[in-house]
PyMOL Python script that loads the backbone (N, CA, C, O; Angstrom):
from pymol import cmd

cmd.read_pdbstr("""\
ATOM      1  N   UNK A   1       0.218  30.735  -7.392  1.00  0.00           N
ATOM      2  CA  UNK A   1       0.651  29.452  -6.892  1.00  0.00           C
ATOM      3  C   UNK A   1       0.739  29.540  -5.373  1.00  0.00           C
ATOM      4  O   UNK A   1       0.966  30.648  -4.886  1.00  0.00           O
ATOM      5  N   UNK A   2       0.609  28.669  -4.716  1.00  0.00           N
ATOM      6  CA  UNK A   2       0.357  28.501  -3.174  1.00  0.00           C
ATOM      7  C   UNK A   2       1.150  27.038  -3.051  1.00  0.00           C
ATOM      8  O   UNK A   2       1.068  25.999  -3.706  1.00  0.00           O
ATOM      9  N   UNK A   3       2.006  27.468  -1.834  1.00  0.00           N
ATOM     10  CA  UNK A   3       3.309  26.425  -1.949  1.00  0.00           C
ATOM     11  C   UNK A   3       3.849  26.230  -0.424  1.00  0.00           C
ATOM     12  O   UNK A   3       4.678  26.851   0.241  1.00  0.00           O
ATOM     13  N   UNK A   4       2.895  24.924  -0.114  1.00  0.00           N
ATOM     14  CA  UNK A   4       2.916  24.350   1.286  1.00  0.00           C
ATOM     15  C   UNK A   4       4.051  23.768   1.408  1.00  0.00           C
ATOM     16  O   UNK A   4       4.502  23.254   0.384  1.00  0.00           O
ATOM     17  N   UNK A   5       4.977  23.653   2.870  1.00  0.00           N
ATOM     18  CA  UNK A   5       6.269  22.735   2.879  1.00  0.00           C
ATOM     19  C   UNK A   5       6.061  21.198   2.819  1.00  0.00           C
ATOM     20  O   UNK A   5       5.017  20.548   2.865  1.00  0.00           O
ATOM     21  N   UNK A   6       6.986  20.914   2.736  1.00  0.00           N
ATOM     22  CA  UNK A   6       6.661  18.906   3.059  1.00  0.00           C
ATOM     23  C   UNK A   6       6.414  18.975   4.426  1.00  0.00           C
ATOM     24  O   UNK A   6       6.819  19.705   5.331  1.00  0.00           O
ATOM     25  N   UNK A   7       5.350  17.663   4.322  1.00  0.00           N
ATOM     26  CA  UNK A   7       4.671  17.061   5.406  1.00  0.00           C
ATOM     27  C   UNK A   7       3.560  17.695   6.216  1.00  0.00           C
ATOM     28  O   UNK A   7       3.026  17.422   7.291  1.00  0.00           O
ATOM     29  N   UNK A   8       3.359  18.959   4.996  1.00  0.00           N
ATOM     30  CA  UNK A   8       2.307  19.963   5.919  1.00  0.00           C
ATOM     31  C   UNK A   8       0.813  19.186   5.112  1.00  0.00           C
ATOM     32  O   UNK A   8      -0.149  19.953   5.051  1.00  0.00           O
ATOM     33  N   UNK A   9       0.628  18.008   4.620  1.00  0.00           N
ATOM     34  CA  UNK A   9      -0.268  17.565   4.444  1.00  0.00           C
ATOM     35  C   UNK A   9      -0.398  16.305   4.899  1.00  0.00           C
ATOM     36  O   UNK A   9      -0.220  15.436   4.046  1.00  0.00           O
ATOM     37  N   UNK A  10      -0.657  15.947   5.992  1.00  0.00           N
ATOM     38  CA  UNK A  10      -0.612  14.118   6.520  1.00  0.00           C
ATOM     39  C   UNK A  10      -1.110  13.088   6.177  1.00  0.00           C
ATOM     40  O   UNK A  10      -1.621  12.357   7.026  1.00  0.00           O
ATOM     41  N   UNK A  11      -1.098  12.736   4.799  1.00  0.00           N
ATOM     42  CA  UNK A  11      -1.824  11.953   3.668  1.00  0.00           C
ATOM     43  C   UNK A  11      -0.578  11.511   2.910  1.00  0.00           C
ATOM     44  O   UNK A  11       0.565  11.928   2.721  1.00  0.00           O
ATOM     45  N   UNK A  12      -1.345  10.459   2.562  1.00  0.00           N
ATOM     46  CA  UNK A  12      -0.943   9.375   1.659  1.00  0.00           C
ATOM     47  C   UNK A  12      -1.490   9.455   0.384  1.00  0.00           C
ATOM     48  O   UNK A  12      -2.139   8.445   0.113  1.00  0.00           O
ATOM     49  N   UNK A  13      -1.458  10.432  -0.644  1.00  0.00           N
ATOM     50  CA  UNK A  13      -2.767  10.586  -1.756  1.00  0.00           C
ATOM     51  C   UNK A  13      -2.919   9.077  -2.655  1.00  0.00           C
ATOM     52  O   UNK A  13      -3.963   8.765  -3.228  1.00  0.00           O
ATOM     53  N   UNK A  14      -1.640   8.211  -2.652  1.00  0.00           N
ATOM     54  CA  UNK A  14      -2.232   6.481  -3.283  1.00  0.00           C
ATOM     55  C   UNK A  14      -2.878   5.671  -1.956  1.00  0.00           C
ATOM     56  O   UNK A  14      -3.289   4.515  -2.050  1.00  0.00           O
ATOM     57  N   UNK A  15      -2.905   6.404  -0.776  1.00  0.00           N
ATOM     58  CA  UNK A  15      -3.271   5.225  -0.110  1.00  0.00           C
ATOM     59  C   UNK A  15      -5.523   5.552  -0.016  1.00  0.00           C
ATOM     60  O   UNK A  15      -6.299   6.492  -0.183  1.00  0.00           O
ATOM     61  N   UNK A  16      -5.586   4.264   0.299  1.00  0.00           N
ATOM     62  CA  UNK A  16      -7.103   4.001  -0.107  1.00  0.00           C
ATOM     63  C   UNK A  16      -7.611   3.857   1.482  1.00  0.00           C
ATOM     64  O   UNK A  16      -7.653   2.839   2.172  1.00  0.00           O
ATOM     65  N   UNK A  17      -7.949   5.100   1.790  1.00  0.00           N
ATOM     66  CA  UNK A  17      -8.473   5.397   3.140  1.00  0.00           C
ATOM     67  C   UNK A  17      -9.515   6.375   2.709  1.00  0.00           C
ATOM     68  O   UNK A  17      -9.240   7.308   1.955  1.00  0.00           O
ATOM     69  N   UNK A  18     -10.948   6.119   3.280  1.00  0.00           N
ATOM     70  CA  UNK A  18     -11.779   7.471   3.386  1.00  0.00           C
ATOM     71  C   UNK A  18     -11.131   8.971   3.934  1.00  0.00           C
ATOM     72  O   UNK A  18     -10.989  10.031   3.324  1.00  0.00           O
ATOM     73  N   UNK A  19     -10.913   8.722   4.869  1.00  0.00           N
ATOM     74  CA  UNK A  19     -10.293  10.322   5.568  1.00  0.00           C
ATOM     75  C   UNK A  19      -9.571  10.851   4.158  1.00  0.00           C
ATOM     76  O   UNK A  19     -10.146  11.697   3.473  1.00  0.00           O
ATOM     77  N   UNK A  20      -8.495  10.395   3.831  1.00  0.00           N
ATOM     78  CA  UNK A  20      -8.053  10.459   2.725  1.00  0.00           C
ATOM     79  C   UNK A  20      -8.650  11.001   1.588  1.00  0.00           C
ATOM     80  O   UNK A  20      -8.118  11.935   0.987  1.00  0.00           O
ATOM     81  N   UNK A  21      -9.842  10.439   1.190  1.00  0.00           N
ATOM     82  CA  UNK A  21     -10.092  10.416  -0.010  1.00  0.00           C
ATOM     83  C   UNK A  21     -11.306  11.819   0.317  1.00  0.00           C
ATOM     84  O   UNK A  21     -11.529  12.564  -0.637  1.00  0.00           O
ATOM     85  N   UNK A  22     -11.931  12.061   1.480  1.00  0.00           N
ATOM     86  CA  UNK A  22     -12.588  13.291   1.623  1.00  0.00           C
ATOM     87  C   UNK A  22     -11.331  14.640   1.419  1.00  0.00           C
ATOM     88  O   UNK A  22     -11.288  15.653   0.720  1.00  0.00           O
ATOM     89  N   UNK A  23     -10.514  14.083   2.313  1.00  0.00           N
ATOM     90  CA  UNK A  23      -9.592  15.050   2.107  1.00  0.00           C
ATOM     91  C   UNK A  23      -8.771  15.729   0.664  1.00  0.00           C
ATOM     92  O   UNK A  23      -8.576  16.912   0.381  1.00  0.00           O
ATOM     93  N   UNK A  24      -8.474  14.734   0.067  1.00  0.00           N
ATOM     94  CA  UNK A  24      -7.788  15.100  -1.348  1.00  0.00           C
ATOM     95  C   UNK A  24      -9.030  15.743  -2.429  1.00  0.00           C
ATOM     96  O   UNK A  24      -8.768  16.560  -3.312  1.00  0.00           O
ATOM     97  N   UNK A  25     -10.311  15.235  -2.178  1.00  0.00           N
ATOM     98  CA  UNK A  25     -11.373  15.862  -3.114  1.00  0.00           C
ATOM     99  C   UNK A  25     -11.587  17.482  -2.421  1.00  0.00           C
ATOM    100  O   UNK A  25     -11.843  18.421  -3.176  1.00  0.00           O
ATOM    101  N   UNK A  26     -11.426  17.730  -0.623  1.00  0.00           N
ATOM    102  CA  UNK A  26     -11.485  19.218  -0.692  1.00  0.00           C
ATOM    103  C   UNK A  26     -10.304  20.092  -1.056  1.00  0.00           C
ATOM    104  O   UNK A  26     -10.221  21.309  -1.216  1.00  0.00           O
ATOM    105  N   UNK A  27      -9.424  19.127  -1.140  1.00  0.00           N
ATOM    106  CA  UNK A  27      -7.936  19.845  -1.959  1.00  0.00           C
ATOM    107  C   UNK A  27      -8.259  20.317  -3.655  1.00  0.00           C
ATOM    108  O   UNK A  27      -7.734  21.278  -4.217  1.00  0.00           O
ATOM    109  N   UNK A  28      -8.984  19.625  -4.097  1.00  0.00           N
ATOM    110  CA  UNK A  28      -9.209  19.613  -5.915  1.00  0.00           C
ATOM    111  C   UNK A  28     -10.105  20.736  -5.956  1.00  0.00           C
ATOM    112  O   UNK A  28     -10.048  21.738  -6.669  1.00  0.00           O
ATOM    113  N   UNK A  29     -10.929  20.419  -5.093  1.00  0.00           N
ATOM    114  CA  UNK A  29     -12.532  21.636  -5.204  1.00  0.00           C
ATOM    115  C   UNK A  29     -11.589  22.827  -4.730  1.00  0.00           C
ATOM    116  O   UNK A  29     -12.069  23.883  -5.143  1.00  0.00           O
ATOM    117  N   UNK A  30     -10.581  23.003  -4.110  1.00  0.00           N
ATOM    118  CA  UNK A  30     -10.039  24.335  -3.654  1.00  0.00           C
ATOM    119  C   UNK A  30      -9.142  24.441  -4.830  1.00  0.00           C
ATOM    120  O   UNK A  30     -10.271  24.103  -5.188  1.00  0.00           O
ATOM    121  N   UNK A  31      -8.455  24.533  -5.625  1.00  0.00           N
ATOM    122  CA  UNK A  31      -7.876  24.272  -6.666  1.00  0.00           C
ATOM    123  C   UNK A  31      -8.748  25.027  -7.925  1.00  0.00           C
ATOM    124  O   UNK A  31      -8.654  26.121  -8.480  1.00  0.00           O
ATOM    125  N   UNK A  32      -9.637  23.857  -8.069  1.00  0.00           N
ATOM    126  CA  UNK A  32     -10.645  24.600  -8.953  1.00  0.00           C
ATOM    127  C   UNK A  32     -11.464  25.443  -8.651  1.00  0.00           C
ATOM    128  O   UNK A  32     -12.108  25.869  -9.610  1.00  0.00           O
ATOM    129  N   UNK A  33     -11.799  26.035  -7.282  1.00  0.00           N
ATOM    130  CA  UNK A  33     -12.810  27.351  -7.411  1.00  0.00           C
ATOM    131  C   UNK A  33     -11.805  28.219  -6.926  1.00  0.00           C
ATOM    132  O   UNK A  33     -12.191  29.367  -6.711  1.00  0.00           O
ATOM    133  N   UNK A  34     -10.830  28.015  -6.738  1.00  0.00           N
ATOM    134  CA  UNK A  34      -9.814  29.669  -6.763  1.00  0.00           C
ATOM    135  C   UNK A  34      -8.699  29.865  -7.834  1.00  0.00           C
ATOM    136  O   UNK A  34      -8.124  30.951  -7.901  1.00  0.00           O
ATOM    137  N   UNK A  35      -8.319  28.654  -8.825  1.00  0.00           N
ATOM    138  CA  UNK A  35      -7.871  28.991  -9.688  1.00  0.00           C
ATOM    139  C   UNK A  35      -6.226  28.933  -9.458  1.00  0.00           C
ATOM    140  O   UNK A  35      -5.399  29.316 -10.285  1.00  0.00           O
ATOM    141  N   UNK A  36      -6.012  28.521  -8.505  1.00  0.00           N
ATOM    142  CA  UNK A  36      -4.715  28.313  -7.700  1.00  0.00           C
ATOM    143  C   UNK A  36      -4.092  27.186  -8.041  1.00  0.00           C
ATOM    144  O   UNK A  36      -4.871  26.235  -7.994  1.00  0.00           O
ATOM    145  N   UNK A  37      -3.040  26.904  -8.356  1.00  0.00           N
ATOM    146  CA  UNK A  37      -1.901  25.887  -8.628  1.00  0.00           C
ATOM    147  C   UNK A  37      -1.570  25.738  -6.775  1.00  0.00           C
ATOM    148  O   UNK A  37      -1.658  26.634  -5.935  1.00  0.00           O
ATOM    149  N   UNK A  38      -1.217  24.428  -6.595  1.00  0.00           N
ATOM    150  CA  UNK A  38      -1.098  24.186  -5.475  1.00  0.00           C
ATOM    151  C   UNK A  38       0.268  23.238  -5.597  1.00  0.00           C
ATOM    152  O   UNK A  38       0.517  22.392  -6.456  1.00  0.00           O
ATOM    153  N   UNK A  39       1.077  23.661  -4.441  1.00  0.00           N
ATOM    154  CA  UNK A  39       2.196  22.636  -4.411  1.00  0.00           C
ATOM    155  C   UNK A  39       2.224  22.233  -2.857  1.00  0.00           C
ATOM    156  O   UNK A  39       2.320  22.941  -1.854  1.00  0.00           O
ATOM    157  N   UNK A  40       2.092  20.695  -3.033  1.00  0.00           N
ATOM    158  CA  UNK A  40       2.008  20.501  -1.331  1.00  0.00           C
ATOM    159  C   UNK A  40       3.245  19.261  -1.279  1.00  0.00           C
ATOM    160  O   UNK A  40       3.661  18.602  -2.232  1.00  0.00           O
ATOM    161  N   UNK A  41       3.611  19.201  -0.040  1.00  0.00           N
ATOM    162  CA  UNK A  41       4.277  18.226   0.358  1.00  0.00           C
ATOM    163  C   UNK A  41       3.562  16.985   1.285  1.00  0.00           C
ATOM    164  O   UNK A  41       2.800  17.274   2.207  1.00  0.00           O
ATOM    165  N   UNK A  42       3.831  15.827   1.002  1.00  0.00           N
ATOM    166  CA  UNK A  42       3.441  14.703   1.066  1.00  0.00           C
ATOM    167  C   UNK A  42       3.910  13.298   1.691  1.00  0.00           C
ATOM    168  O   UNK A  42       5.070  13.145   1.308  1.00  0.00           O
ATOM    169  N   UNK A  43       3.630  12.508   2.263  1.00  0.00           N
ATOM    170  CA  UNK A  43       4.291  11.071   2.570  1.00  0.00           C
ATOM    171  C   UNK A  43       3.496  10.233   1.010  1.00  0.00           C
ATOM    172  O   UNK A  43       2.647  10.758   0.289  1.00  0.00           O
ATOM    173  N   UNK A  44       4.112   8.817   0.843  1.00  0.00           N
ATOM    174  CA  UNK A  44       3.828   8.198  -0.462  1.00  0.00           C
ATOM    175  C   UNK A  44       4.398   7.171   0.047  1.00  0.00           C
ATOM    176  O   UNK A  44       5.468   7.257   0.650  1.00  0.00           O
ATOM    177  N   UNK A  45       3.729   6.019  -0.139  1.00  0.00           N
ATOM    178  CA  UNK A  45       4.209   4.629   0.282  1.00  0.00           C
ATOM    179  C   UNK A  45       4.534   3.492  -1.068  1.00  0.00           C
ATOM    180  O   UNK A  45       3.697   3.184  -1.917  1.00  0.00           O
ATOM    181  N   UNK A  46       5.474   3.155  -1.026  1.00  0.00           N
ATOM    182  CA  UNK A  46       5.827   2.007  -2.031  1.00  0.00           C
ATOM    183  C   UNK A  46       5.865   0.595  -1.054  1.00  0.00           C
ATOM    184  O   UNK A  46       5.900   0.319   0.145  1.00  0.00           O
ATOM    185  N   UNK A  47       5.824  -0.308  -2.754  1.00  0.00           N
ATOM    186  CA  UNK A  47       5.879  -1.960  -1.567  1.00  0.00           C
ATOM    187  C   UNK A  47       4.461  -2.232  -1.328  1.00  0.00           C
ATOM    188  O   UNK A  47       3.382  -1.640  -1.329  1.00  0.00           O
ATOM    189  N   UNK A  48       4.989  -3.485  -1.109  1.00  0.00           N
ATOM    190  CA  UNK A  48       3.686  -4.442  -0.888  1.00  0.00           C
ATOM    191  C   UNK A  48       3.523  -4.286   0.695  1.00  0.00           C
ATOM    192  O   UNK A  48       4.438  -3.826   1.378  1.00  0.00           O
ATOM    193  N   UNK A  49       2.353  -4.681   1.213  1.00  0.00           N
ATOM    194  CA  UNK A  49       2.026  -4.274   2.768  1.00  0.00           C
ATOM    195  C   UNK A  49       2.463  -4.964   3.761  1.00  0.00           C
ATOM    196  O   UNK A  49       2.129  -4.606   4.890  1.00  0.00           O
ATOM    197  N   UNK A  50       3.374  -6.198   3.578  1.00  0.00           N
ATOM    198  CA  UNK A  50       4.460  -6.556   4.445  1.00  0.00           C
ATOM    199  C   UNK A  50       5.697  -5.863   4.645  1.00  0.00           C
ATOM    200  O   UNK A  50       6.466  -6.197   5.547  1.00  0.00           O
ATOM    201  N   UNK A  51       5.999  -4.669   3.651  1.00  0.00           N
ATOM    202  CA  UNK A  51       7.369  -4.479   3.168  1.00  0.00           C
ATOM    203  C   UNK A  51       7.389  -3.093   2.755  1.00  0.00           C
ATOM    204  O   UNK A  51       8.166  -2.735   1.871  1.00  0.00           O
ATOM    205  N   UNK A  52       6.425  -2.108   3.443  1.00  0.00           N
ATOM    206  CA  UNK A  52       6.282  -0.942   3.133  1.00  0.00           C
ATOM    207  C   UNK A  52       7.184  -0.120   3.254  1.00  0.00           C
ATOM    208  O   UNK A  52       7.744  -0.234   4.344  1.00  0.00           O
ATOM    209  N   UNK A  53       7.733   0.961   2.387  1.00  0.00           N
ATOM    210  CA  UNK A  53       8.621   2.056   2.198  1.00  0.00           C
ATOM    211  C   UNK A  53       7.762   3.176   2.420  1.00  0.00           C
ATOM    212  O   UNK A  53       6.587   3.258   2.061  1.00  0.00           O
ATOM    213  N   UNK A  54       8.352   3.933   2.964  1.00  0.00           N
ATOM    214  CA  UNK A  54       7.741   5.331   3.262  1.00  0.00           C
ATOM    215  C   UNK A  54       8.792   6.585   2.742  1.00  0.00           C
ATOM    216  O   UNK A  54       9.955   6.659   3.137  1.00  0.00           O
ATOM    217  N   UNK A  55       8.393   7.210   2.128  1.00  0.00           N
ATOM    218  CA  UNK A  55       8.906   8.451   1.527  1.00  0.00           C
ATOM    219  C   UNK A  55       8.013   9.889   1.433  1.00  0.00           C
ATOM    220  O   UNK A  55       6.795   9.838   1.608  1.00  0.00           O
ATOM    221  N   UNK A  56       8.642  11.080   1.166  1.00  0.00           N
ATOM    222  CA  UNK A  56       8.600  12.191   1.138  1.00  0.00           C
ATOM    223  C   UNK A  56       7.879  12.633  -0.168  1.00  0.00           C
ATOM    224  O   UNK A  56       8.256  11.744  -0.932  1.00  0.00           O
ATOM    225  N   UNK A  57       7.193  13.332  -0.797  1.00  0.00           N
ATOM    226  CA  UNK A  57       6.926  13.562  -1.840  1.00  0.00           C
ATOM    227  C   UNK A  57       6.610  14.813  -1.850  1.00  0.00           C
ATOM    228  O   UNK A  57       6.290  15.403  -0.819  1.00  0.00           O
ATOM    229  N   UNK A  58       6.670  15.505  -3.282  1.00  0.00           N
ATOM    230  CA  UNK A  58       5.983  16.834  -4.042  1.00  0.00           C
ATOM    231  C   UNK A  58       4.798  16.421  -4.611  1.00  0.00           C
ATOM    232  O   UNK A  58       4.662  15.261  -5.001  1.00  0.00           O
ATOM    233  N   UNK A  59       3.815  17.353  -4.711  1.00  0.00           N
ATOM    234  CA  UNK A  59       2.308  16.576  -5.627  1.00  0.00           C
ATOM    235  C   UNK A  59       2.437  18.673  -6.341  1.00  0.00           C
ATOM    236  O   UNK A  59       3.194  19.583  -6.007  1.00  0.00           O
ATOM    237  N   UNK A  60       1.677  18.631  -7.022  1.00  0.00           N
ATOM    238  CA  UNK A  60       1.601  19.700  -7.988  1.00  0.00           C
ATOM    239  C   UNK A  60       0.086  19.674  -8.444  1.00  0.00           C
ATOM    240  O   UNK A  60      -0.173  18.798  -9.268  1.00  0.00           O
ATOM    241  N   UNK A  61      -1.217  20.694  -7.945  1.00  0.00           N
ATOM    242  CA  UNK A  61      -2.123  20.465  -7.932  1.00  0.00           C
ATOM    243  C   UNK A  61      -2.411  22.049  -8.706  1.00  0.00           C
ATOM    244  O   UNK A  61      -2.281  23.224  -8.362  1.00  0.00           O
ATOM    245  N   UNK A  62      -3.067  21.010 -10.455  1.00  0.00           N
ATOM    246  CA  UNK A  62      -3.477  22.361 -10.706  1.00  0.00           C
ATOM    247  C   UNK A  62      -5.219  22.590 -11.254  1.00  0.00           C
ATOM    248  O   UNK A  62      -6.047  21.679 -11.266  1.00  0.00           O
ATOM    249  N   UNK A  63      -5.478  23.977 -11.666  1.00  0.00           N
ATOM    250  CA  UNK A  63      -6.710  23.478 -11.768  1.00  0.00           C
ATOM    251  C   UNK A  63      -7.829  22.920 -12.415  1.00  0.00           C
ATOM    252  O   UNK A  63      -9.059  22.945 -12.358  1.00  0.00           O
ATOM    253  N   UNK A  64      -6.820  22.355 -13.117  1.00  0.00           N
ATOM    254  CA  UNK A  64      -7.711  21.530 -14.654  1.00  0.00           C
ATOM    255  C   UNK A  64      -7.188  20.202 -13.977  1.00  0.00           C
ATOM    256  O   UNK A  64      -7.469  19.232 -14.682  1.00  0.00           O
ATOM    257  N   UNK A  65      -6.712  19.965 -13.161  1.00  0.00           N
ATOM    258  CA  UNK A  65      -6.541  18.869 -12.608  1.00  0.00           C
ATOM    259  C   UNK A  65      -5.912  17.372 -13.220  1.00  0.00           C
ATOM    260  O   UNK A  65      -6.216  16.185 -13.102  1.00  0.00           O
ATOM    261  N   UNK A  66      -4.618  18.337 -14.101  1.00  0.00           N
ATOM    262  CA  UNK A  66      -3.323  17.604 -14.964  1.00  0.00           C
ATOM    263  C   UNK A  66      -2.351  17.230 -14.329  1.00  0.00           C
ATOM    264  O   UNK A  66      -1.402  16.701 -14.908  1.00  0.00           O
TER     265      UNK A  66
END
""", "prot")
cmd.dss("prot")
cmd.show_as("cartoon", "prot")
cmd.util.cbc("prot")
cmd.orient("prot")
């Protein structure tokens, strides 16, 4: 297991941005070709986009990708 602190990943993994979305697929491909459980820390946005909440999160990345 490999176990990053919060905020050491500067992503939004629900938010719908390219940068984003290159980024979280080289997170999965690293996952699955080393066999590594990954725990990263995260921002995560709730709310509608007038009224956005911003929070802290855990994500748990393993490599069957459950």
């Amino acid at each position: 297991m490999i176990i990053w602190p919060e905020f050491s990943v500067p992503l939004c993994f629900s938010c719908d941005n390219s940068l984003y979305k290159d980024f979280k697929e080289n997170l999965f491909q690293f996952v699955q070709d080393t066999g590594a459980t990954l725990l990263i820390g995260s921002n995560e946005t709730s709310g509608p986009p007038t009224d956005t909440n911003y929070y802290n999160t855990a994500l748990c990345l393993k490599p069957d990708l459950s």
